[in-house]
C-alpha positions in Angstrom: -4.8 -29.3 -7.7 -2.5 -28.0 -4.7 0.0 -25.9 -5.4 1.7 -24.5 -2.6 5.1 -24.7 -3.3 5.8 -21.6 -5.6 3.9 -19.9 -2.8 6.6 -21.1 -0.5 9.0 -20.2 -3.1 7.7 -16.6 -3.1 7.7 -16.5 0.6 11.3 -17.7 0.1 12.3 -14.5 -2.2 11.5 -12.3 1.2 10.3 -9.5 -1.1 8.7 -6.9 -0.3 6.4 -6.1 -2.9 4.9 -8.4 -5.8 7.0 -10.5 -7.9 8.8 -8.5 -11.0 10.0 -9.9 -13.5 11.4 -7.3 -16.1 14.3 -7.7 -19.8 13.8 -7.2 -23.2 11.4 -9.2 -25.2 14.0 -10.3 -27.3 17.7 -11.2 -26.2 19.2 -9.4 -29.2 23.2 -9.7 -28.5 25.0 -10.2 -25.2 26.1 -6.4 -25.1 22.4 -5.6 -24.9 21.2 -8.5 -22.7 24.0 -7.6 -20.1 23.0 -3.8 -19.8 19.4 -4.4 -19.4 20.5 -6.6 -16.8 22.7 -4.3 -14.9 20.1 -1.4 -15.1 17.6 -3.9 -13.7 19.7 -4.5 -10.5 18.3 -0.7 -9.7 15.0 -1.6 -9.9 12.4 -4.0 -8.0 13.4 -6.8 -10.7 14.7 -10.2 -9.0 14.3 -11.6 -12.2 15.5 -11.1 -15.9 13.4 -12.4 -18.8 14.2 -12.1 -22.2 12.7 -13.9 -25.7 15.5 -16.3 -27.0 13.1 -18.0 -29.0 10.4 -15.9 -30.6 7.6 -17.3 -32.3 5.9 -14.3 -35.2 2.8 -14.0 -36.5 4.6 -14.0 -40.2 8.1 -14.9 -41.1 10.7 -12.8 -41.9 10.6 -11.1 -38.7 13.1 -11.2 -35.9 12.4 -14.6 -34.6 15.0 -14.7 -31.4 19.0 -15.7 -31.3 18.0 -18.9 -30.2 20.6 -21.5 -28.1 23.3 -18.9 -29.0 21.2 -16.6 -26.4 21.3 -18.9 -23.1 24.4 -18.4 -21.7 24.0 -14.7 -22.4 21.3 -15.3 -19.7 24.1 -16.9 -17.5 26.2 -14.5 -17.9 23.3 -12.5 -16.4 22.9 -14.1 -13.2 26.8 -14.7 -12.7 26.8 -11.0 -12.8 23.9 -9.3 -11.7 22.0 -12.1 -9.0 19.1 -11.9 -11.1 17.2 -15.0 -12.0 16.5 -15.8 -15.3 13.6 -16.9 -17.3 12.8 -17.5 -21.0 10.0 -18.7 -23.1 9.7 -22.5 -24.5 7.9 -23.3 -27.3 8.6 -26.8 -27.5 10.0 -30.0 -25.6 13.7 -29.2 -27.5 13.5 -25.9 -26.0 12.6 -26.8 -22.5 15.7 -29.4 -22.1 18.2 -26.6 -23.3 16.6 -24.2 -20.9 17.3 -27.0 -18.2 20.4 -27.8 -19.5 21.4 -23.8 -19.0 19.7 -23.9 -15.5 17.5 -21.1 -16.7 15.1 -21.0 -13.4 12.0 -20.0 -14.5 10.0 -21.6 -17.9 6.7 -20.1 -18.9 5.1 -21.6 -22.0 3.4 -18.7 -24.7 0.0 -17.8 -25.9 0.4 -19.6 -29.2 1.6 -23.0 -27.2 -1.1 -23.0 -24.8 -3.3 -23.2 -27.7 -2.0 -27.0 -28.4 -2.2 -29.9 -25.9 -0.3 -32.1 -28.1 2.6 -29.1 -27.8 2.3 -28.6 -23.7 1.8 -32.8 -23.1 5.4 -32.7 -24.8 6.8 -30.0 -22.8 5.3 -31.6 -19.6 7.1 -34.8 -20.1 10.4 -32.9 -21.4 10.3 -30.9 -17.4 8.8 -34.1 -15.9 9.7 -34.1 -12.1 12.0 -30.3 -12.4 11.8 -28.3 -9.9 11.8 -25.5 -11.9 9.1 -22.8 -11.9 7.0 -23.0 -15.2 4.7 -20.6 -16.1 1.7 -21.2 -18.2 0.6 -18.2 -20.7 -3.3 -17.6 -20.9 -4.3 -19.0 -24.7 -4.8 -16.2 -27.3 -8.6 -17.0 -27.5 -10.6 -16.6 -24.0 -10.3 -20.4 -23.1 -10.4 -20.6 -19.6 -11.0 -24.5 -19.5 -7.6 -24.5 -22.3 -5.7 -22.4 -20.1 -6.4 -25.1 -16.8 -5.7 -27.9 -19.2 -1.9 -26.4 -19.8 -1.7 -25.8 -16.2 -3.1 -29.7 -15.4 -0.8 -31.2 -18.1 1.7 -29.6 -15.9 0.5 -31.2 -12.9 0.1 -34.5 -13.6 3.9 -34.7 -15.2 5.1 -33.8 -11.9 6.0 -30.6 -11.8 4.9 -28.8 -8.9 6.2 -24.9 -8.6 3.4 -24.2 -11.8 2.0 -20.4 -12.4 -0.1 -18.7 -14.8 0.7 -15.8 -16.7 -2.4 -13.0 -17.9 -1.1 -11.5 -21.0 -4.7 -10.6 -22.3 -6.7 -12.1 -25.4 -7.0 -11.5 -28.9 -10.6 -9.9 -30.2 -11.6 -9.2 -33.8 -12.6 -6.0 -32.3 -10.7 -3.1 -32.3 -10.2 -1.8 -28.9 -7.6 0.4 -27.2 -5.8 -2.7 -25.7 -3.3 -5.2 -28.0 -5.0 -7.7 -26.4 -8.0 -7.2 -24.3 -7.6 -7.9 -20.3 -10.8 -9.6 -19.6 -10.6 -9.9 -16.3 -13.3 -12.2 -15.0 -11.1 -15.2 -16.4 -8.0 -14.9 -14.2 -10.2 -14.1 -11.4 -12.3 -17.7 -12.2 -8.6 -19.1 -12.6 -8.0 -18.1 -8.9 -11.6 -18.8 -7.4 -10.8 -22.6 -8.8 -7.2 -22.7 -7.8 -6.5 -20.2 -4.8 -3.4 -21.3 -4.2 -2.0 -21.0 -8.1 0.2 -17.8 -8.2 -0.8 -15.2 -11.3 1.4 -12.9 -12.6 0.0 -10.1 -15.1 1.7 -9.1 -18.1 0.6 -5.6 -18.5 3.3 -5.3 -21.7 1.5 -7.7 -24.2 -1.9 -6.3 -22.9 -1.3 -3.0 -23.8 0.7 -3.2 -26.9 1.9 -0.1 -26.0 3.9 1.9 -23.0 1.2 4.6 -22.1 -1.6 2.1 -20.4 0.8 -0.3 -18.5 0.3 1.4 -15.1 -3.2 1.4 -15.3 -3.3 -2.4 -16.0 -0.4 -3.3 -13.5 -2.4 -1.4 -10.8 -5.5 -2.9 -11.8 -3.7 -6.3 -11.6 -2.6 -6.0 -7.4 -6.1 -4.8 -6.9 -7.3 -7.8 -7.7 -4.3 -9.4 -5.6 -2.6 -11.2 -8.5 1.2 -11.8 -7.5 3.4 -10.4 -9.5 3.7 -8.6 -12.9 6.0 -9.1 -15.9 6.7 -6.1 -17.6 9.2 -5.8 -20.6 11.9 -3.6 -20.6 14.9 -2.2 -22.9 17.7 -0.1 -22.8 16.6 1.6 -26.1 13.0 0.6 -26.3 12.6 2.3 -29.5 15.4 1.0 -31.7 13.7 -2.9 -30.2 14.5 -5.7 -32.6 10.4 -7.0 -31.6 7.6 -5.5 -29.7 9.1 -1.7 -29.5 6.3 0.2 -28.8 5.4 -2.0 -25.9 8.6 -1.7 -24.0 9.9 0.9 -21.5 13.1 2.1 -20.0 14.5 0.5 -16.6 14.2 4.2 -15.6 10.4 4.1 -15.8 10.3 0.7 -14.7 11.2 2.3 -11.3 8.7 5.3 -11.7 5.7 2.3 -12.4 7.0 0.4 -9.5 7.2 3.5 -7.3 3.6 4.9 -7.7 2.1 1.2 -7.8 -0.1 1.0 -4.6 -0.8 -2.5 -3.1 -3.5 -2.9 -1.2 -4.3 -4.7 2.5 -5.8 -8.2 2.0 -8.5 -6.7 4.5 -9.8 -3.2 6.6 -7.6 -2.5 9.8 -11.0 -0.5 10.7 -14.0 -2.2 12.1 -16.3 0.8 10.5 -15.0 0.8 7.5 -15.6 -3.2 7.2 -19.2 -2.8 8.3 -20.1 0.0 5.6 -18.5 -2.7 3.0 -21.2 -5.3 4.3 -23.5 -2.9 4.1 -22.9 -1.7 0.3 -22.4 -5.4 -0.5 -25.8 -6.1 0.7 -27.0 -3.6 -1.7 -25.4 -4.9 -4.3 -27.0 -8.4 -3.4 -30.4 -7.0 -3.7 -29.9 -5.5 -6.7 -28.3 -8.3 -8.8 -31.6 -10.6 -7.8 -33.3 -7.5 -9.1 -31.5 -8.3 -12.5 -32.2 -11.8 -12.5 -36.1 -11.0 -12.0 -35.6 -8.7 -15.2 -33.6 -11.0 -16.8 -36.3 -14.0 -16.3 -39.1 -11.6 -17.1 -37.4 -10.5 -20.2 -36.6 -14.0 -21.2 -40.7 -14.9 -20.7 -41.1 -11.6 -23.1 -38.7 -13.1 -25.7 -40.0 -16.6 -25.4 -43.6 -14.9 -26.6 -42.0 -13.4 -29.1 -40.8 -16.5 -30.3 -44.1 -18.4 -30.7 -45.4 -15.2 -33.3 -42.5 -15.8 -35.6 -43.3 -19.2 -35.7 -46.9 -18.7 -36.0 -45.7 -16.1 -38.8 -43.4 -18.2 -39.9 -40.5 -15.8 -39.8 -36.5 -15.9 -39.2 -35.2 -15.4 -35.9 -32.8 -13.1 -36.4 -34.1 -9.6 -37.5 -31.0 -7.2 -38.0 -32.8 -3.9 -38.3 -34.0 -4.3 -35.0 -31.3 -5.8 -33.2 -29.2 -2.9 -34.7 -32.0 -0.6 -33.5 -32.0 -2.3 -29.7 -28.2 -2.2 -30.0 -27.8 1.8 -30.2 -30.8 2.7 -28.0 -29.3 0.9 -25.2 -25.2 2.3 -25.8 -26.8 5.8 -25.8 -28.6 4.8 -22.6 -25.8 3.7 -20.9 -23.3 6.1 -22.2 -25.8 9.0 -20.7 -25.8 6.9 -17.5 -21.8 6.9 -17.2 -21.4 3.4 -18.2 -18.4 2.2 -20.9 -19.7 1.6 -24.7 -17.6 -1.6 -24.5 -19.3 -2.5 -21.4 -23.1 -2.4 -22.9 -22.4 -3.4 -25.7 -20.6 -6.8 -24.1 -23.7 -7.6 -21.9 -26.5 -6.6 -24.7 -24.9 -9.1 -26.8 -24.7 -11.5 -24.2 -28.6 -11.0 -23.6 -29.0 -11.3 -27.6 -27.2 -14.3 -27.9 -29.4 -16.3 -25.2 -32.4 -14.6 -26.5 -31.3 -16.4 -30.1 -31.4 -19.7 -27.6 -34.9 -19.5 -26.4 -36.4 -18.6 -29.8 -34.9 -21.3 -31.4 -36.1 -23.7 -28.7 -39.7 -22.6 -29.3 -39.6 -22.6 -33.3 -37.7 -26.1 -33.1 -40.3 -27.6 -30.5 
């Protein structure tokens, strides 16, 4: 899948610095749309996004102005420049949002989640050229997430980008919805030239850590962020706690560093070849202990079936579990971390046991 015009379209923009895209999450009255607006014109913003449509985990909830809301968002460009985007939740939505010339599309979380949904949408924007943005599903679907985007694709439409706005976890962690990196990065090994914007707002859940993810976001050269933003964060109709000021919208943007694609300095490059050599050695060092443990596992396996005996033992799982998050802690490695990749190694160790009692 080639996608090089939104590329061109960014090149287009002439900016200086990563996409931004910055407004409420809600549009909650044209008075409010139209200051958040103005403020933005102060910041690195070139475009406004606000929720005109906003689907809730329960009714009864603020669920958007709807139609009424779109040529608040005219209003917005008439007066201020500023592009304008909005979410669509379904094909109804996306011809109003073309009807209202709203530039930019992206399609939510919850919508990603249904082909039958994006198919619909796809053949509502067949042939625009309108920039749609695809939302990352809530669960960690990366294969669901390239099926939005190729939906897309085939219909089409060709100015197509993906949005990171984290995923949902039963467990409780300090993010709203956990980054998990490695899958936008997979996204852009498979499809170098799709652009990735990161949506440090609905990661977080709340304003403290949105620096932290935006900055880890350009390090790992996505291309723009989307960051929501409010007069009055507080007294928000939706998603208060996440939102921030257009004044410290300018202090992120400010102290955001992005970095050179590669080293200006031929010594500096050569000690990265060198470290990444070590780290080559050492990763077929874990796949010899991996193997080796596997062999170890797989032994283990024939005794319970000799023995008769279930698979999976708790006590000692819960036992292996704790010895090896006090190890790493004491080793300066993240709880999250060891547990993630012990669990991993517990769940393919389930696999080969169960191929040897089954055989």
């Amino acid at each position: 899948m080639e996608n090089e015009n939104f590329m061109k379209w960014l090149d287009q923009m002439k900016l200086s610095h990563p996409l931004l895209i910055a407004g409420p999450c809600s549009a909650e009255s044209e008075e409010q749309v139209l200051e958040v607006a103005h403020e933005l014109t102060k910041t690195d913003a070139t475009v406004f996004r606000a929720g005109v449509w906003k689907p809730r985990t329960r009714p009864g909830s603020f669920e958007g102005q709807g139609t009424k809301a779109l040529p608040w968002l005219q209003k917005v460009k008439k007066e201020t420049g500023l592009l304008t985007a909005v979410e669509v939740g379904n094909a109804q939505h996306a011809k109003l949002a073309l009807e209202f010339d709203i530039d930019i599309l992206w399609i939510g979380a919850r919508t990603t989640v249904n082909p039958f949904t994006v198919q619909e949408i796809a053949d509502a924007l067949k042939g625009t050229d309108k920039v749609v943005l695809v939302k990352n599903p809530i669960n960690p679907d990366l294969e669901l997430w390239i099926g939005a985007i190729e939906r897309l694709y085939t219909s089409g439409i060709k100015n197509i980008g993906a949005i990171h706005r984290g995923f949902s976890t039963f467990r409780k962690t300090k993010y709203r919805n956990i980054p998990n990196w490695q899958i936008p990065i997979d996204l852009k090994i498979k499809y170098p030239t799709l652009p990735i914007i990161n949506d440090p707002s609905h990661i977080c859940g709340e304003r403290e850590g949105i620096f932290d993810v935006a900055q880890t976001a350009l390090d790992l050269k996505f291309d723009g962020l989307m960051i929501e933003t409010h007069c009055h964060p507080d007294q928000a109709w939706s998603d208060a706690k996440q939102q921030i000021t257009p004044q410290r919208l300018v202090e992120i943007t400010e102290n955001l560093r992005v970095r050179r694609e590669t080293f200006e300095q031929e010594e500096s490059l050569a000690k990265l070849q060198a470290l990444r050599k070590e780290i080559d050695a050492l990763d077929a060092q874990l796949l010899e202990t991996l193997s080796s443990r596997m062999q170890v596992v797989e032994n283990i396996g024939l005794v319970k079936k000799q023995g008769n005996v279930a698979i999976l033992q708790n006590t000692r799982w819960n036992e292996i579990l704790q010895k090896v998050v006090d190890g790493g802690i004491s080793h300066g490695l993240n709880k999250e971390f060891i547990e993630n990749v012990f669990k991993s190694i517990h769940q393919e160790s389930i696999a080969h046991q169960k191929k040897i009692i089954d055989a």
